[in-house]
C-alpha positions in Angstrom: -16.1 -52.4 -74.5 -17.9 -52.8 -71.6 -21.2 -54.3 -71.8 -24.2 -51.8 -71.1 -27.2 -51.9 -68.7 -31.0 -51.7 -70.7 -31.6 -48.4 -68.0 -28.5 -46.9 -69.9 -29.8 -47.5 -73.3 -32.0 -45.6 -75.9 -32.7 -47.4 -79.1 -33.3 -44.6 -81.8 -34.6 -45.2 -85.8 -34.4 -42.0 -88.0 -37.0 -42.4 -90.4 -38.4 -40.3 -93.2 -38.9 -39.4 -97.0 -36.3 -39.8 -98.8 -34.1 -36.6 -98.5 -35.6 -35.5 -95.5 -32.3 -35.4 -93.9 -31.9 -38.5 -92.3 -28.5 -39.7 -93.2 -27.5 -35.9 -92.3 -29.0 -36.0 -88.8 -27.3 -39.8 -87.8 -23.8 -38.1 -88.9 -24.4 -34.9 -86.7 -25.4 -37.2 -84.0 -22.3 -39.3 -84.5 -20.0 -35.7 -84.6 -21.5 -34.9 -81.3 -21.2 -38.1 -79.4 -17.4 -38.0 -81.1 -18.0 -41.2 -83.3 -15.9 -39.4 -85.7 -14.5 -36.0 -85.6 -15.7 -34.0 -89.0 -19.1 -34.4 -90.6 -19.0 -36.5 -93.6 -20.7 -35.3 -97.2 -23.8 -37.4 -99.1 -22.5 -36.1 -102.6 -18.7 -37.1 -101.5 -20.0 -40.7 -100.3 -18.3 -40.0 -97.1 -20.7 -40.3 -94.4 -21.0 -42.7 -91.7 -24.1 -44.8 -92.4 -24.1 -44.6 -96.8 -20.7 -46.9 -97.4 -21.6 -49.3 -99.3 -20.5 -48.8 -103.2 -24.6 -48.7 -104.5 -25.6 -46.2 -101.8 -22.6 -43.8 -103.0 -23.5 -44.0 -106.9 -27.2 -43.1 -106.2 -26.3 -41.0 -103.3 -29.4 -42.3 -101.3 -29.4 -44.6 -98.1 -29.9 -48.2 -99.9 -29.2 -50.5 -96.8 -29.9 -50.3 -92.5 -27.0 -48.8 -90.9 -26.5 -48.8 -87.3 -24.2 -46.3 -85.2 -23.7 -46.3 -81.7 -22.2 -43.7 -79.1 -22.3 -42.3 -75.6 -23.9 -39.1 -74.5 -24.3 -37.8 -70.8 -23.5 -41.8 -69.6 -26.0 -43.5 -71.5 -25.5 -45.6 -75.0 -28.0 -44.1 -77.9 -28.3 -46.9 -80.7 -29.4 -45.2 -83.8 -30.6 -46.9 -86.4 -30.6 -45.2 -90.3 -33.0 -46.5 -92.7 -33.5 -45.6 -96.2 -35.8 -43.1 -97.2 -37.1 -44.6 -100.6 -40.6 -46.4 -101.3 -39.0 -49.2 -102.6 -36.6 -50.0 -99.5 -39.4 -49.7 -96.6 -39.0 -53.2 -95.9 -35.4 -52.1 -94.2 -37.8 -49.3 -92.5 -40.3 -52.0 -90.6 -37.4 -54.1 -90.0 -35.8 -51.3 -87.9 -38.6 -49.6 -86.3 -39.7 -53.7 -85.2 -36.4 -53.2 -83.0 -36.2 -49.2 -81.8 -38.1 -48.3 -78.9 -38.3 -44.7 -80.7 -38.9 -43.5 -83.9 -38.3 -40.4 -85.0 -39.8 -38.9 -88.0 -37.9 -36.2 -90.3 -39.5 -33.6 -92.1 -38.2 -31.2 -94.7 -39.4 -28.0 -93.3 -38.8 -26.7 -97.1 -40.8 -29.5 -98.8 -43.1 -30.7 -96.1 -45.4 -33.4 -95.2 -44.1 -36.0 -98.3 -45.5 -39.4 -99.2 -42.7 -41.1 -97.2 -44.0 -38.9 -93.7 -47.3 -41.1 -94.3 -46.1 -44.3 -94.9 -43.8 -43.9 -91.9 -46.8 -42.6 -89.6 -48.8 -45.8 -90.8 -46.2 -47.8 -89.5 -45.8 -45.8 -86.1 -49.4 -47.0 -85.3 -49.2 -50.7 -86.6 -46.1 -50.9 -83.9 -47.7 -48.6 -81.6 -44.2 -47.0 -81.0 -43.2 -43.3 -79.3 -43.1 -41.2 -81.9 -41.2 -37.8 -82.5 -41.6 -35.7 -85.2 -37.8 -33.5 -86.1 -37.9 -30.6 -88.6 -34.9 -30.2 -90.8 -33.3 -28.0 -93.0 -34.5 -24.9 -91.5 -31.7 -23.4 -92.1 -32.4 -23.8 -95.8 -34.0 -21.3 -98.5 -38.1 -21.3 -98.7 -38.5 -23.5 -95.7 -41.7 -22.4 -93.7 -42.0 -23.7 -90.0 -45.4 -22.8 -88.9 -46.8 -24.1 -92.6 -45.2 -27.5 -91.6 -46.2 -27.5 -87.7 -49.9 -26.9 -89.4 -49.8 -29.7 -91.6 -48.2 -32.2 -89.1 -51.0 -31.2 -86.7 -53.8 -31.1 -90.0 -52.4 -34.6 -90.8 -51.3 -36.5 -87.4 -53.9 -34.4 -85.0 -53.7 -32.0 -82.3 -51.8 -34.2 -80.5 -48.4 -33.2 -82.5 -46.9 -30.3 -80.3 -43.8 -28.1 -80.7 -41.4 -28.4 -78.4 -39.5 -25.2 -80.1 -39.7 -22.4 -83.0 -37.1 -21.3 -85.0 -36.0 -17.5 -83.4 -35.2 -16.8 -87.8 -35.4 -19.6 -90.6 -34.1 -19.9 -93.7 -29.8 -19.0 -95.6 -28.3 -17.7 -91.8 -30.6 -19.5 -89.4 -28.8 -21.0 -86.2 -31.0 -20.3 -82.8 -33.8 -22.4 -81.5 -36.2 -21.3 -78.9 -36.8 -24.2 -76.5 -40.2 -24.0 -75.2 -39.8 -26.9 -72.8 -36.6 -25.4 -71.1 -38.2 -21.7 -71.7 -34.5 -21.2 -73.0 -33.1 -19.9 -76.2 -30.2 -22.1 -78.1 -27.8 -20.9 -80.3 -25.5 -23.0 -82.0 -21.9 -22.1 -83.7 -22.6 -23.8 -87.3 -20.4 -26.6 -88.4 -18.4 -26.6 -84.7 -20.0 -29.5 -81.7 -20.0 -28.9 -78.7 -20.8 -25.1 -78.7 -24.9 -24.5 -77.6 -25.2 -21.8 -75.8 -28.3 -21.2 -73.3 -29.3 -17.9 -73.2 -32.9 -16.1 -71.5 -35.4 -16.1 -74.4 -35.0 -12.2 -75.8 -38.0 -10.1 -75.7 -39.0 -10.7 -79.5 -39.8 -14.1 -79.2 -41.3 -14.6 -75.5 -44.9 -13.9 -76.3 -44.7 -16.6 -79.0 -42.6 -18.7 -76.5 -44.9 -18.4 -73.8 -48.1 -19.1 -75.7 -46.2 -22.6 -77.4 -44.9 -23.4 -73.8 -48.6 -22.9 -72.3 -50.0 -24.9 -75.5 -47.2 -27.9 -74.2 -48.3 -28.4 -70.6 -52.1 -28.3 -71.6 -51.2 -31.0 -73.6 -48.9 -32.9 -71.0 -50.9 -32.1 -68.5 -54.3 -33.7 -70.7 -52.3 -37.1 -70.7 -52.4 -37.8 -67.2 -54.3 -36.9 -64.5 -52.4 -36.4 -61.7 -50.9 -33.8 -64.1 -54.1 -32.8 -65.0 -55.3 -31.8 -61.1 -51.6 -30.0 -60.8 -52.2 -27.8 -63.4 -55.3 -26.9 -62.3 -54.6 -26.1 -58.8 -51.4 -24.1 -59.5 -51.4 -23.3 -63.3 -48.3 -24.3 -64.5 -46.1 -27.4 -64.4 -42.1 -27.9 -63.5 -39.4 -28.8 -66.0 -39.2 -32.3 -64.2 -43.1 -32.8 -64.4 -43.0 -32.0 -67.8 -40.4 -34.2 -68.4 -42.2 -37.0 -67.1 -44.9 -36.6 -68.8 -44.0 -36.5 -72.0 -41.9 -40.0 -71.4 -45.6 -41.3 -70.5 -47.5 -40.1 -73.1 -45.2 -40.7 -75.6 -45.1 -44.2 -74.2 -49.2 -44.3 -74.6 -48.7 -42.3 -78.2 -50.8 -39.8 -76.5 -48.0 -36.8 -77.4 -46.0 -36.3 -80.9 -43.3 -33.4 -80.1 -41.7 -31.8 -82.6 -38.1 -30.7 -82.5 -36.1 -28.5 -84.8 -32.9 -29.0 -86.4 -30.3 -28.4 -89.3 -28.2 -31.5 -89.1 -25.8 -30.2 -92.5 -24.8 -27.1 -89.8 -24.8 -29.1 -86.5 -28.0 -27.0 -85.3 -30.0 -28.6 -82.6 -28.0 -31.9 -82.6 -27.1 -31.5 -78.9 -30.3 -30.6 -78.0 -31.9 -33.2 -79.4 -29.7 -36.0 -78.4 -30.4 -34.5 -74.6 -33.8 -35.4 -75.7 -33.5 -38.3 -76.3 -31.3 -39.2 -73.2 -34.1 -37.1 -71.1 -37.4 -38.4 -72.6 -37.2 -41.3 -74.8 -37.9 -44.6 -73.1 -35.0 -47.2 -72.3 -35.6 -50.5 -72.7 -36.8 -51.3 -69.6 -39.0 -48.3 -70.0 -40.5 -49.2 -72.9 -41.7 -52.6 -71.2 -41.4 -56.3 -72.5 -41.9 -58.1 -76.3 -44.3 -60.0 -76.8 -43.4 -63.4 -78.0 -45.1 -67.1 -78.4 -43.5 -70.3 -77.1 -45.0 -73.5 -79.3 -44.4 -76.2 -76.6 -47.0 -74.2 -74.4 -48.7 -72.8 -77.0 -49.3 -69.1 -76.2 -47.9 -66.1 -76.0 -46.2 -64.5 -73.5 -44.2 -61.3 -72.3 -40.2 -61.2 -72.2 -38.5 -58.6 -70.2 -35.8 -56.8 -70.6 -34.0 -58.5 -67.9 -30.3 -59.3 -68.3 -30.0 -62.3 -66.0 -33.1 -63.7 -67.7 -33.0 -66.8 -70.5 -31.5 -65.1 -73.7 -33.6 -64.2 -76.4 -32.4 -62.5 -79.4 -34.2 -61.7 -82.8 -32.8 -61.0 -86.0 -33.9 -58.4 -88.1 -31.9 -57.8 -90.9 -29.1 -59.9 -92.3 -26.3 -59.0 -95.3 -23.3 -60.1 -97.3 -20.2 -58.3 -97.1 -17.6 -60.2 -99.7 -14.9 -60.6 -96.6 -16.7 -61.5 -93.8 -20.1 -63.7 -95.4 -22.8 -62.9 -93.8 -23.3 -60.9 -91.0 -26.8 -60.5 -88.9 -28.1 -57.6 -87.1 -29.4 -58.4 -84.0 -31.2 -57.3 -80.9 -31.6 -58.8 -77.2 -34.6 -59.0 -75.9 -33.5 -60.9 -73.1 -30.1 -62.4 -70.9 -27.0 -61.9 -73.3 -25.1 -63.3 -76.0 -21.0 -62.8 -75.7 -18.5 -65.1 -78.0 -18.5 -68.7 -77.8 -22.5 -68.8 -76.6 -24.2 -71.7 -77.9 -27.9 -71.2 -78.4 -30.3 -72.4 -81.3 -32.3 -71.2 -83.5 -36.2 -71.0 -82.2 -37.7 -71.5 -85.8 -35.9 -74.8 -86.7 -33.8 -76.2 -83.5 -30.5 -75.8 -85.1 -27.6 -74.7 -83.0 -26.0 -71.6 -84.0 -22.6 -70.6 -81.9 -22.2 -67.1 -81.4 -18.9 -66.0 -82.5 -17.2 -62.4 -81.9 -19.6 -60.1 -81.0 -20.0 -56.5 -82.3 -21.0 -53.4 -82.4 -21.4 -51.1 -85.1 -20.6 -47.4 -86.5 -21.3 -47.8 -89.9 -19.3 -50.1 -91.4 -16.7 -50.4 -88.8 -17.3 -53.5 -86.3 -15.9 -52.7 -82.8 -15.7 -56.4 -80.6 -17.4 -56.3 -77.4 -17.4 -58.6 -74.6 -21.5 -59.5 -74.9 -24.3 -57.6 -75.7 -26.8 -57.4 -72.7 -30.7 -57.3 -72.9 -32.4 -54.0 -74.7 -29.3 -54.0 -76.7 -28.7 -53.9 -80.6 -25.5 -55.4 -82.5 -24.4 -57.8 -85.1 -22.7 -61.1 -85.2 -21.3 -62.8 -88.2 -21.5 -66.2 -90.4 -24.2 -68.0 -88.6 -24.6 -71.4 -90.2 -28.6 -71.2 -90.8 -30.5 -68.5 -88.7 -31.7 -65.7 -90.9 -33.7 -62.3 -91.0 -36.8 -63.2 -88.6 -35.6 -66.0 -86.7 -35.2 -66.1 -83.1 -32.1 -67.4 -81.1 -32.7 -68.4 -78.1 -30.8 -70.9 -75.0 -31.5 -74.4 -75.4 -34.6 -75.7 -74.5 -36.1 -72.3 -75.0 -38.6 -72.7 -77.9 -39.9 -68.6 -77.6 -40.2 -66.5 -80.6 -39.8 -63.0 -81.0 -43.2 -62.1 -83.4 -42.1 -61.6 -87.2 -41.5 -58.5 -88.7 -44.6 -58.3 -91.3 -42.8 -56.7 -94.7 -44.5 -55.2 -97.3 -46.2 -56.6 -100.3 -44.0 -56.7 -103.4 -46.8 -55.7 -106.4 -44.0 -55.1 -109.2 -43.4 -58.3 -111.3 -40.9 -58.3 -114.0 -39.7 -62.1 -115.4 -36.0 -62.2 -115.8 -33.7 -64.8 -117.7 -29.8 -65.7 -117.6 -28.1 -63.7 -120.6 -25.8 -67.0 -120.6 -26.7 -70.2 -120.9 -26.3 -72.4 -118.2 -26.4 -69.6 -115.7 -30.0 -70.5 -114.3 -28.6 -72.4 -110.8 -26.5 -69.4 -110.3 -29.1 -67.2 -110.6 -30.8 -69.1 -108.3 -28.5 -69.2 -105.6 -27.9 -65.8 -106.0 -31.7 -64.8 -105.8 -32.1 -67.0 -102.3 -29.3 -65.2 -100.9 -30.4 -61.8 -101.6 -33.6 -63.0 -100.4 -32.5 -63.7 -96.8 -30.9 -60.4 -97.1 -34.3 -58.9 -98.4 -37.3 -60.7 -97.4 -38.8 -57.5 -98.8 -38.5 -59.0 -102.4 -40.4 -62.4 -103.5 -39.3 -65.3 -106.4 -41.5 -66.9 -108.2 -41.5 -70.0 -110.9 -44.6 -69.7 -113.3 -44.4 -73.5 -114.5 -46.9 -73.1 -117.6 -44.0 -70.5 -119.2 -41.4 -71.6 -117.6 -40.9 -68.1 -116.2 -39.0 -66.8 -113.1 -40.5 -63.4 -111.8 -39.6 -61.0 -109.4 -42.2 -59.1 -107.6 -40.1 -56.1 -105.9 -41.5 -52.7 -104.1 -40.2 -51.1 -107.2 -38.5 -50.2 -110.3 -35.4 -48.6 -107.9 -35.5 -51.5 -105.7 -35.7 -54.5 -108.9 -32.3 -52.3 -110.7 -31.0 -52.5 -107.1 -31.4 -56.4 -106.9 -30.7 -57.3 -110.9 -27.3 -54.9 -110.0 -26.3 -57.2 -106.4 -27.1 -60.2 -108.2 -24.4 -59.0 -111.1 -21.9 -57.3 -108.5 -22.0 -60.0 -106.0 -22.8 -63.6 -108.1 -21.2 -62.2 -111.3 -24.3 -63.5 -113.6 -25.8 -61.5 -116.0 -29.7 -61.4 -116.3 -32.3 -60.0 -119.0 -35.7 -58.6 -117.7 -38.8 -59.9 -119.8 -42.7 -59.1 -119.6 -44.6 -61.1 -117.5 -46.2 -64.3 -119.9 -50.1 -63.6 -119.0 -51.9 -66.7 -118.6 -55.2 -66.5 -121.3 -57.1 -69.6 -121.5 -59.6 -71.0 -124.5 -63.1 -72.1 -124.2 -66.0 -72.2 -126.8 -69.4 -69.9 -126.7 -71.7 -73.0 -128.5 -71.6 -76.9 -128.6 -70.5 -78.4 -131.8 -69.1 -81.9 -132.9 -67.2 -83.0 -136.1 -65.9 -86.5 -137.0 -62.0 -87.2 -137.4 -60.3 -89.9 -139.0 -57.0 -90.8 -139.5 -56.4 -93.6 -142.2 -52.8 -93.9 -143.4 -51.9 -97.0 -145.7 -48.1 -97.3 -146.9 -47.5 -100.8 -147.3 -47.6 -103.3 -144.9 -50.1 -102.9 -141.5 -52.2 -99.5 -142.0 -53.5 -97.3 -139.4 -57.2 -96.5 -138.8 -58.8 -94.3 -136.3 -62.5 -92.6 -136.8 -64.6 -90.8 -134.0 -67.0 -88.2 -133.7 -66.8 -86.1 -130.9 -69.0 -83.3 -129.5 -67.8 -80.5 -127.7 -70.3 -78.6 -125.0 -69.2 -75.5 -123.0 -69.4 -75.9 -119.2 -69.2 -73.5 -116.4 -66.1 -71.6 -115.3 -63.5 -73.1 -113.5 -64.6 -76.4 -114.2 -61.5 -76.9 -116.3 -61.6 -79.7 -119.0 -64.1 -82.8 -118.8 -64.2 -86.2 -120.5 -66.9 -88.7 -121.1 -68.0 -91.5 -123.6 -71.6 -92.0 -124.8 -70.5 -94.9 -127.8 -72.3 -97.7 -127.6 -72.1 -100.7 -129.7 -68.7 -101.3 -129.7 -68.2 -98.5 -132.8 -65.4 -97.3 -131.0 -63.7 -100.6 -128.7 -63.4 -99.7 -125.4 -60.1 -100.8 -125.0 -58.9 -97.7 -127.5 -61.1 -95.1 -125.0 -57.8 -94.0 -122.9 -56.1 -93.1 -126.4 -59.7 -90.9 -127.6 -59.5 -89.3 -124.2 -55.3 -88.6 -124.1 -55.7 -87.3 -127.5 -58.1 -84.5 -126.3 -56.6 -83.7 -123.3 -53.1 -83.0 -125.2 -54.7 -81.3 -127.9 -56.4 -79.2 -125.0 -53.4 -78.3 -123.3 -51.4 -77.0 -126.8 -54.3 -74.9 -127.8 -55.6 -73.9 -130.8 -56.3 -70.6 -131.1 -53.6 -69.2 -129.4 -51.4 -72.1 -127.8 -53.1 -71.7 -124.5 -54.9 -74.0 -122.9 -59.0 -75.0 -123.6 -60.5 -75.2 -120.7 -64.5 -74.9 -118.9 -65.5 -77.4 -121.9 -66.4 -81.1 -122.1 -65.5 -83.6 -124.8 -68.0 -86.2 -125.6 -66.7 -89.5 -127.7 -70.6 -90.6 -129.2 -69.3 -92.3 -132.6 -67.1 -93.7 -135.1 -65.5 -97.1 -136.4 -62.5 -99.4 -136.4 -60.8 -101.9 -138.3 -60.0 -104.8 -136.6 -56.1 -105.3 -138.1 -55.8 -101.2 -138.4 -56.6 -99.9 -135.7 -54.3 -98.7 -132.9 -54.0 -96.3 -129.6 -51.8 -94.5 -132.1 -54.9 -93.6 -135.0 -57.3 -92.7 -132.4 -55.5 -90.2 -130.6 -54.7 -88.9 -134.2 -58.4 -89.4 -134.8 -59.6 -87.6 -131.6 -57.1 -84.5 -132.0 -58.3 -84.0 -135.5 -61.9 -84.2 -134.5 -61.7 -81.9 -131.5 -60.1 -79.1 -133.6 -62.5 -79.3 -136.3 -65.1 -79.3 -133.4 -63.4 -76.0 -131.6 -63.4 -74.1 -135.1 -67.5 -74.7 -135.0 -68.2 -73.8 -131.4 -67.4 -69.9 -131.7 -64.2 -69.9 -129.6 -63.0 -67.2 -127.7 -60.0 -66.2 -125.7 -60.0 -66.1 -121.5 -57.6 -63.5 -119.8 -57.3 -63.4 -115.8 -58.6 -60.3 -114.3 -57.5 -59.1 -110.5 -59.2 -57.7 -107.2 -57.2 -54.2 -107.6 -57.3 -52.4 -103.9 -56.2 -48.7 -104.2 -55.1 -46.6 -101.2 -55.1 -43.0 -102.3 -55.0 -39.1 -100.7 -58.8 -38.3 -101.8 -57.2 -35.4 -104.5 -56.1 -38.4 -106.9 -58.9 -40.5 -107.0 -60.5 -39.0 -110.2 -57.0 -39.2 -111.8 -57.0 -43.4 -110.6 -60.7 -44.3 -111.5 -59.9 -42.7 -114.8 -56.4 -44.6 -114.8 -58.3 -48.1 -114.0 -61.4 -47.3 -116.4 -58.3 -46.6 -119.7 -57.4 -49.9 -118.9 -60.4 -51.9 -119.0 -61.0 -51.9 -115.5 -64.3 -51.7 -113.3 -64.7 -49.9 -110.4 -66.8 -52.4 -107.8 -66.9 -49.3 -104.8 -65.5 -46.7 -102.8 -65.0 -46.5 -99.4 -63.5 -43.4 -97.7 -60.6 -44.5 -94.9 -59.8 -41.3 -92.9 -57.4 -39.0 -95.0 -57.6 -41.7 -97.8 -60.2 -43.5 -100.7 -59.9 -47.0 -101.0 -60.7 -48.2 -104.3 -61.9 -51.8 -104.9 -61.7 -52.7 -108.6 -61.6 -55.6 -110.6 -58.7 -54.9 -113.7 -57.1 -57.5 -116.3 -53.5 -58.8 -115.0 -52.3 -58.1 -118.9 -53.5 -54.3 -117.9 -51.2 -53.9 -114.5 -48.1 -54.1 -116.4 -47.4 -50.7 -116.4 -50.0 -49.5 -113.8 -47.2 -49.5 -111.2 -45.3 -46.9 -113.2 -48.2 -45.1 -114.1 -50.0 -44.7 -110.3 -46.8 -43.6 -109.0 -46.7 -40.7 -111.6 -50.4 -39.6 -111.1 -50.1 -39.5 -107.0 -46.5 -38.7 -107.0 -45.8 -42.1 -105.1 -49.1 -40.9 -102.1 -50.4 -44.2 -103.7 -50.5 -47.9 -102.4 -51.8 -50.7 -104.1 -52.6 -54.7 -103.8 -53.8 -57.3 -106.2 -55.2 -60.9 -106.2 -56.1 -63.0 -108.7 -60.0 -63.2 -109.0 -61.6 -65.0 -111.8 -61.4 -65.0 -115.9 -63.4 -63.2 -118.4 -63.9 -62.7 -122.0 -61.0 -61.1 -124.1 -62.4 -58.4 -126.3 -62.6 -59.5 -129.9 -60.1 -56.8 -131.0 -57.3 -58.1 -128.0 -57.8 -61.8 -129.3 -57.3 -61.0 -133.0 -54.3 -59.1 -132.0 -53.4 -62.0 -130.1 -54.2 -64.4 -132.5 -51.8 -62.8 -135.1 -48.8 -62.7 -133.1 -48.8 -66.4 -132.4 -49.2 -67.1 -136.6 -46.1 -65.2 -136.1 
């Protein structure tokens, strides 16, 4: 295959909710460009973009897939993300790399959780943005509900480009308000759009959406803007034209209608996005920053330039290793190339590259700037790194992923299996960057933090399919702490005689609470020589160990300081040995006088919630012990800023997605400790008699 030009390219993402229709419209897209020649089937695990074995089990998009084809001499890229919460770190990934996103909506369901995330996204890349109705040929859909909450939740800005002539069981003509045509479409057969003059029923409602579409191309620019007022209208071409610009400038959202599962506006759409989307050269240079000049600067699309190629998703496949999905931003990469790697300087040679449709690689000679394909078993370069011709130190700007909140510990069912696991874990990692490990040292813990419940049973399950190790999931160990309310002291002595050379240790020791944070503190007020100064290091190592075991509860004491005022020695007795004994016994009979209590961590909790749920989430946060510190409203959406025990978010993950039906977001950050109520501590106190 013949390398293709950035002029001739569009770079598509099909984003959405999950079951929006996604997978469905990339496999109607791929019948019409004659990728494959019969639409495949979600619940047969047949379609182009959901092969992998998890994907067809849970019947939802798990992974990226890419699919490429030709339509009226251009190559359309499109790239099929999955439509879960727990998997949106595949979704930035992609939409870092389109030049397009388009948005599906289930015109039976409407605006979904998924539709916002996806919008947030939109403006934090500051991408054209096109808005694609689905299932309209569906029972209970509702068109002009859906049109009113896109424009309710996006702004005026989102604009039809066409109406369905009848919706619902039977649907299958469009009115195009941009061509001023009507479409109809043969269900289940390609290739058969008819155009037909727009019947008398619908042309008042045609000609009122078609006047609504140039008032709001011609508002975007104002050469447009003088046109239309000097002759009233605008031309196809003008039209055209203008919504390329202002969907460059986000200043337009159109909205197109199909039915992907019957073929209906597939055609239509992909002349769309042949007609109006922006090509690469279009859409303008990436921004990148070169560390031996230290700044950034602008790469274009320009394929005799340096190369410059970022990576922005990377897998396993059992055959082949790994295998790293790629674009170029700049020059070309073809087999044999030699570049390196722009994080780390090491050189990387390019073997066969590919395109894809699905999971079928198809070799071609190179891939040229503003395009997208995958190369395999690179030695180091990973998801995020930037390849690049030697002595090129520019990187490509890193794809920013979400932040993992749901931590679950997990441990090897076998013994012995910990380095696999580990190995396993790094590997998935580079896949999923999405996903954070971490080692909690004080229990000797490994804990995932994931997007999700779905997306954790989807890593434990690769980790199992792919590393064959077995893993148990545990509760995270919270980290309490001991301190006292009152200063107290108490002697200790340690005198053990059984024959031979004794041992002898006696000191009093006072314990005084300090402030928090300040950890554990040590000092020595004997004077005299009661206590030699030469048995002062085993006094103090005694404390400190009997400090980290903990007495109430086996955690650490801590925010107290230990004060050595008194005691005696014998002079043939006495040993390190008897006065760390001596000190240990002192300080716990010290600690039982000086009203201890329990510490627990508490969190910053930041909520980002639809304003209906807040009462449901302050209520939520106040069950759990948690305080609400203030409110601020954020357009459509209440933050809440709270401060919440970390032994109260177990479950809060769970339980915010079931109160806002996922419309929820959350972050945390530990913050500070407090006070464990006295109920909590006796509670805890039992179980570690136990």
């Amino acid at each position: 295959m013949q390398a293709v030009q950035p002029d001739q390219l569009r770079n598509i993402v099909i984003t959405g909710h999950s079951g929006s229709g996604k997978t469905m419209l990339a496999e109607s897209f791929a019948l019409s460009m004659k990728v494959i020649n019969r639409l495949g089937s979600i619940e047969d695990g047949s379609t182009l973009s959901d092969y992998a074995e998890d994907e067809i089990a849970r019947q939802h998009s798990l992974n990226t897939s890419l699919i490429n084809g030709e339509w009226n001499g251009n190559k359309i890229n499109i790239i099929d993300v999955p439509g879960l919460l727990d998997f949106h770190g595949d979704v930035k990934s992609a939409m870092r790399v389109a030049d397009t996103i388009l948005i599906t909506v289930n015109s039976a369901t409407g605006l979904e959780v998924g539709t916002d995330m996806v919008w947030e996204y939109t403006r934090e890349y500051y991408k054209p943005t096109i808005f694609v109705l689905t299932k309209l040929d569906a029972d209970r859909t509702d068109f002009e509900q859906t049109i009113e909450d896109l424009k309710k939740q996006y702004g005026h800005l989102v604009t039809p480009i066409q109406f369905p002539a009848e919706e619902g069981l039977g649907h299958h003509i469009i009115i195009d308000v941009l061509l001023m045509k009507q479409l109809e479409f043969s269900p289940d057969k390609p290739g058969t759009m008819t155009i037909s003059e727009i019947p008398d029923l619908y042309r008042k409602k045609a000609e009122e959406l078609h006047h609504n579409l140039v008032e709001a191309v011609a508002e975007t620019d104002e050469e447009l803007m003088n046109k239309y007022f000097e002759i009233g209208t605008l031309s196809e071409d003008e039209l055209r034209a203008g919504i390329k610009s202002s969907l460059l400038t986000r200043t337009f959202f159109p909205v197109f209608c199909t039915s992907p599962l019957h073929l209906i506006g597939s055609e239509r759409l992909l002349n769309a996005i042949v007609n109006i989307c922006p090509s690469p050269i279009e859409r303008g240079p990436e921004h990148a920053y070169c560390s031996t000049e230290n700044h950034d600067t602008l790469i274009e699309p320009d394929p005799e330039g340096r190369t410059i190629a970022f990576i922005f998703k990377t897998l396993s496949e059992p055959r082949l290793g790994e295998i790293s999905y790629l674009r170029v931003y700049s020059g070309h990469i073809e087999t044999g190339h030699e570049l390196i790697d722009a994080q780390t300087g090491q050189l990387e040679k390019i073997g066969q590259v590919y395109t894809m449709a699905g999971e079928k690689k198809i070799p071609v000679d190179k891939l040229v700037a503003g395009d997208i394909g995958m190369v395999v078993k690179l030695k180091d370069a990973h998801t995020n790194d930037t390849l690049a011709d030697k002595g090129t130190d520019c990187r490509i700007s890193p794809i920013i992923f979400p932040e993992p909140v749901y931590a679950t510990a997990i441990a090897p069912v076998a013994q012995g299996d910990e380095e696999k696991i580990s190995s396993g874990l790094h590997h998935l990692h580079e896949e999923d960057p999405s996903f954070s490990i971490e080692h909690e040292p004080e229990f000797n813990q490994t804990i995932l933090k994931t997007l999700g419940e779905t997306h954790l049973d989807i890593i434990i399950n690769r980790l199992e399919k792919k590393f064959n190790v077995s893993v148990q999931r545990l509760p995270v160990k919270i980290s309490y702490r001991e301190t006292i309310r009152v200063s107290a002291n108490a002697q200790g002595k340690y005198k053990k005689q059984s024959g031979g050379r004794g041992q002898y240790g006696d000191v009093w020791i006072r314990i005084d609470p300090a402030e928090r944070e300040t950890g554990f503190a040590f000092a020595s007020e004997v004077v005299g020589g009661v206590v030699p100064t030469r048995y002062l290091p085993a006094v103090e190592k005694g404390l400190r160990e009997t400090a980290s075991e903990g007495i109430l509860c086996g955690f650490p004491i801590v925010d107290i300081k230990a004060v050595v005022y008194d005691g005696s020695y014998h002079p043939v007795d006495s040993s390190e040995f008897a006065f760390k004994i001596a000190s240990s016994m002192a300080f716990k009979s010290a600690f039982d006088k000086a009203k201890p209590m329990l510490l627990e961590p508490y969190c910053t909790l930041r909520v980002l919630a639809p304003e209906q749920y807040t009462g449901e989430i302050v209520g939520e946060i106040s069950v759990k012990r948690g305080k609400i510190v203030g409110m601020d409203a954020d357009g459509r959406f209440q933050t809440i800023n709270a401060l919440i025990p970390q032994a109260s978010l177990h479950d809060f993950h769970t339980r915010l997605v079931r109160l806002t039906q996922s419309r929820a977001r959350y972050s945390y950050a530990f913050s500070h400790y407090e006070e464990v109520p006295q109920e909590i501590m006796q509670q805890l106190m039992k179980e570690y008699e136990k």
